[in-house]
N, C-alpha and C positions, 0 to 999 in steps of 0.2 A: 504493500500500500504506500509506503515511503518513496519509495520509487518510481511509483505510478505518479505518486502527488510533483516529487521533485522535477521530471519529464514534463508534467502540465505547466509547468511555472517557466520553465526553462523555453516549451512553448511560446507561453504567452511574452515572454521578456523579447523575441526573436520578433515575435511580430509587430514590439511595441517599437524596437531597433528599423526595423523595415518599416513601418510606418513613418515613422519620425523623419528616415532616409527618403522616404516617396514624398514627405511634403517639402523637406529641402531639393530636393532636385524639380518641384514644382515652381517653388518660386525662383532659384537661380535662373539664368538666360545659360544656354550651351557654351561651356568653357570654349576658349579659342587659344591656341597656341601663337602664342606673339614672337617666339624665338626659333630658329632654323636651329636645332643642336647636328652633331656628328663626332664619333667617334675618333678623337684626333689619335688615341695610342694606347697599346696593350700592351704592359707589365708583365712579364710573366718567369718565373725558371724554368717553366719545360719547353720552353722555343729553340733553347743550344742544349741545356745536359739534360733532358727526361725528366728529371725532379720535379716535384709537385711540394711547392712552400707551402707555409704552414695559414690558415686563416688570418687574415688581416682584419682584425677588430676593430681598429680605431686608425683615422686620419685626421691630423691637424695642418692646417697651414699655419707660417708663423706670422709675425705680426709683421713681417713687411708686405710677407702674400709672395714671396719668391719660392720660397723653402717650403716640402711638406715631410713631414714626420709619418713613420707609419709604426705599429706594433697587433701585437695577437701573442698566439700560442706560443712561435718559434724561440721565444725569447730574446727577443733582437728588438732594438730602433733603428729603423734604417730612415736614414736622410737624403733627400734629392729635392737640388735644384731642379725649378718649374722649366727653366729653358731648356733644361739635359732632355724633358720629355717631348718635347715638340721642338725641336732647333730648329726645324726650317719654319715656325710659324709667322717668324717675321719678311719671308721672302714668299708672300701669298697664299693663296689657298690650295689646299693638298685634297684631292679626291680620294686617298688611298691612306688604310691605316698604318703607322708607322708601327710595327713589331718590335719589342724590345727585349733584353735580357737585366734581371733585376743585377747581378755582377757587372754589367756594363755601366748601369745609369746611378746605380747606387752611391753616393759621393760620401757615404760614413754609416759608418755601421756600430752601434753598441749593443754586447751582448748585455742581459740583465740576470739575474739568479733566478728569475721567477715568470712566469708567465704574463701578459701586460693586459687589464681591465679597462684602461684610460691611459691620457696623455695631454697634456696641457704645455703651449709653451710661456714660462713666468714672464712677465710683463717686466719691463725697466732692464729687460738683463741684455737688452741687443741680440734677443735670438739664439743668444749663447747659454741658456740655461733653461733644459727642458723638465715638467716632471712628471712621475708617472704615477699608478697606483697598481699595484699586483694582485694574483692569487692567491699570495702568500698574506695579503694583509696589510702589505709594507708599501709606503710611499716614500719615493724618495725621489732626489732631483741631481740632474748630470750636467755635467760641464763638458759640451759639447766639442771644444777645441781641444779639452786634454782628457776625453773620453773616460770620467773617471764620476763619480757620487760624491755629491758634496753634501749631500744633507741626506737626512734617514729617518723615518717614524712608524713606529710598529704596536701603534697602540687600539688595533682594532681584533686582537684577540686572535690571527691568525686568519681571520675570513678574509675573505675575497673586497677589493677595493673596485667599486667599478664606475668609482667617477671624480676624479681630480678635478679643481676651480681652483681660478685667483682673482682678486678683487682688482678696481682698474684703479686705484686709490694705492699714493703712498702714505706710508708704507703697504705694500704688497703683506694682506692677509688670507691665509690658503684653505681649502675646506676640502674633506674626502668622505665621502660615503660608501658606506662597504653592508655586505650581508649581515655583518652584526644588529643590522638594524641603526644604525648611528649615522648622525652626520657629526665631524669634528673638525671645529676650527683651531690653525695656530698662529700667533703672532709672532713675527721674526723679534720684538721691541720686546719681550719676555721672555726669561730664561736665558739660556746658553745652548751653543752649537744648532743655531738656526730657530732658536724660538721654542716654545711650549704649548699646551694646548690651553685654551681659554674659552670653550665650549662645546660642552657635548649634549644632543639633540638627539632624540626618539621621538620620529615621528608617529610613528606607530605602535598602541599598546600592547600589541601583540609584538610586536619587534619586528613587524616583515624585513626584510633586506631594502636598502636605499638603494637604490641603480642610475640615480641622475643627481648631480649640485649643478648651480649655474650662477656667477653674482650677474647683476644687473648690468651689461656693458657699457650700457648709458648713463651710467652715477646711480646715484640712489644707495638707500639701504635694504633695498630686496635683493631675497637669496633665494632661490626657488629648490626645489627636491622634491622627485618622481620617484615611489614609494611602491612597494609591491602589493599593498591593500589595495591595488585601485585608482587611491589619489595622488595629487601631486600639491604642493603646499609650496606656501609663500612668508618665509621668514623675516623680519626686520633684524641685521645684524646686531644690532643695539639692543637687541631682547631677544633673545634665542631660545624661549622661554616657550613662549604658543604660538603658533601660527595664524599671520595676522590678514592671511585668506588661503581658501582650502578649495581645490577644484576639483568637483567630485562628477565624473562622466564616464568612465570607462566599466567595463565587464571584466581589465583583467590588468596584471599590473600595468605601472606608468616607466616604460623604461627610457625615456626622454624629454627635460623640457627645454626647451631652447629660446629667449628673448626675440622676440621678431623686432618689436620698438622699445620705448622706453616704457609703454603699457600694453603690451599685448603677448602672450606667449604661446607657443607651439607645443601641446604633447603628442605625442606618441605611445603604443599600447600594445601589447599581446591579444587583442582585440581586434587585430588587424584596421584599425582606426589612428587617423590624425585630427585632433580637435586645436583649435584657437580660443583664447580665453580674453578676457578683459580684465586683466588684476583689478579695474576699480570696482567691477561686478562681474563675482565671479558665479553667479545664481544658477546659470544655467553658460556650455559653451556657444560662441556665436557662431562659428562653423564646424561642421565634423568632414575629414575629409577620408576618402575608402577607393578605395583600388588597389592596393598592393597586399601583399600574403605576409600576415604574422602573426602566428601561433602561439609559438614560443619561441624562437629565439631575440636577440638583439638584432636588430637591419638597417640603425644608423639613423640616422633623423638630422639635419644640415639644413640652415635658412639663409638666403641669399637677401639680407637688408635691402640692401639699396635696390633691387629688384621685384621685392616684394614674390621670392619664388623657395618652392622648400622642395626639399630632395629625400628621398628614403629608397632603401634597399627592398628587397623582397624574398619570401624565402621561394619563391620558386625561380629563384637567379637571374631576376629583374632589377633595373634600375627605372622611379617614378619620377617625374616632377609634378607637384600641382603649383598652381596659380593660388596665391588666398584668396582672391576674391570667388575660387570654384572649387565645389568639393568633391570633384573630378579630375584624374589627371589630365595635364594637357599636354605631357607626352612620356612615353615609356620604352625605353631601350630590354629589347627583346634578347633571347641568351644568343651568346656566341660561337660560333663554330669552333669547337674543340673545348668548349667550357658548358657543356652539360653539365647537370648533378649541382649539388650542393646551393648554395643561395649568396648574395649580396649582403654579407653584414656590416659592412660602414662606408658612411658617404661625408664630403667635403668640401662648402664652395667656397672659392677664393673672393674674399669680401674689397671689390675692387668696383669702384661706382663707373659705369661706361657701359657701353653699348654691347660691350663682349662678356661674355661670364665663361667661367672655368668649374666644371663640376669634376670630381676625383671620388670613386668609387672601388671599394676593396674587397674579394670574395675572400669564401671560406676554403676556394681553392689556393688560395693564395695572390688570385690574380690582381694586379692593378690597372683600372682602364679611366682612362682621360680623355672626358666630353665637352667637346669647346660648342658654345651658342653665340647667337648672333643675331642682334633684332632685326627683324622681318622689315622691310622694308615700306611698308603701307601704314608700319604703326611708327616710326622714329619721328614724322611729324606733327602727331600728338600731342 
């Protein structure tokens, strides 16, 4: 009878989701794709030695937008200059994808003791200081020219860290959330050998695991966390205390929130769902957006500001865009020849204001591929 009853409800929740979905695709107008994308180049190790690298979990660009980081499984940060991957981009347009070897383009490589969850690069350090957070639990940060750790924190009990943040405010204050259930902040300005902790936060009373931090890029004292209860919450660093807004919309965890402005934010879900919120009401989301496959794993979540454009992975080895103004994509890169199987779990856009955008997308084959766009030509005088 439990069973019976759980199945009706499950029902009825499915059709309350489908409805809700039929009266927003009622009142949006049909998404249009305003950008020409293509496939400018694939990453890979099995193009020269057969190897098949390890899943690429996370991609960052650095803060100049030249440089992108990559980590996963393998144990490695590997760094590459943007130009290494497209060199001829500056002498025209290429109809044809440029095939790479990751030994080729790879311009630094740090192995790490543990497996890599996240990756952030610290803000004031020139690019020169990345950091990360492990399986092991352990965050810690590298000094990229003499490829070494300069800092270490291991105060999440051994679980898994799967979301590194730094404040855009000096001093640089850092925050990591891990499966322990915890988000913890540290201050370089307290204590010794790079600071101490000076908050620790449970968002949930069951302790689900954290899987997203984000500070506010745009100033502010909001801290956001995507929480595996479902919600994702909005902290004032000045009180780390309660949650001083709570976004409550999805069926399964929140494994991404990302700032699209200075009031607006991006989740992401095991729900196979993207929602838009309005931190100053957060009552109900104002978009929900649905196209892509996600069950359960991570498949990356990336907002293109100045574009007004987001990106997600997919597990059926998909890469999405949608538009926010449509809760449809309005274009989706289809799988590749010779990259069957496995899915897209992290994507990347280079936050560079212009007419061009760069998206950078990492499978769990290991692969990397790099998708250049380019506004459409009917819409640039808008």
């Amino acid at each position: 009878m439990n069973n019976l009853s759980t199945t009706v409800q499950r029902g009825k929740e499915r059709e309350k989701d489908i409805t809700e979905q039929d009266k927003q695709d009622e009142d949006e107008e049909k998404p249009r794709c305003e950008w020409d994308f293509s496939l400018s180049t694939v990453v890979s190790s099995r193009i020269t030695s057969g190897a098949v690298s390890d899943a690429l979990g996370v991609i960052e660009f650095d803060p100049s937008n030249t440089v992108i980081a990559t980590g996963g499984i393998a144990r490695k940060i590997r760094i590459y200059c943007l130009k290494s991957l497209f060199p001829e981009s500056s002498q025209g347009e290429r109809n044809t994808t440029l095939l790479l070897d990751h030994s080729n383009v790879c311009s630094n490589c740090i192995c790490t003791p543990a497996k890599l969850g996240s990756l952030r690069w610290k803000p004031g350090s020139g690019g020169k200081v990345i950091g990360s957070g492990d399986y092991d639990g352990v965050v810690m940060e590298y000094d990229l020219e003499k490829g070494v750790s300069v800092f270490e924190r291991d105060e999440h009990g051994g679980r898994r860290v799967w979301s590194v943040d730094y404040t855009h405010w000096d001093p640089v204050v850092g925050a990591s959330g891990s499966d322990d259930g915890t988000v913890q902040m540290w201050d370089p300005r307290c204590g010794g050998d790079g600071g101490r902790c000076v908050a620790v936060t449970q968002p949930s009373a069951a302790r689900s695991p954290v899987c997203s931090v984000e500070f506010n890029p745009f100033g502010g004292p909001l801290v956001t966390v995507g929480c595996a209860d479902r919600k994702a919450y909005g902290y004032d660093v000045r009180r780390m205390v309660e949650p001083t807004v709570v976004f409550d919309g999805h069926k399964k965890a929140v494994t991404y929130v990302k700032f699209l402005d200075s009031t607006t934010v991006i989740s992401a879900g095991t729900d196979g769902c993207l929602k838009l919120w309005n931190v100053n009401d957060s009552s109900s989301a104002v978009r929900t957006y649905r196209g892509h496959v996600n069950h359960r794993s991570f498949v990356g979540l990336s907002v293109w500001r100045h574009g007004g454009l987001l990106g997600s992975g997919s597990e059926d080895n998909q890469v999405f865009v949608y538009d926010r103004r449509w809760g449809k994509p309005t274009w989706v890169h289809g799988n590749e020849p010779g990259c069957d199987g496995g899915f897209v779990n992290s994507v990347c856009w280079r936050q560079v204001e212009e007419d061009n955008c760069t998206l950078v997308a990492g499978g769990s084959n290991g692969t990397l591929q790099v998708f250049m766009g380019r506004r459409k030509a009917c819409y640039e005088e808008e």
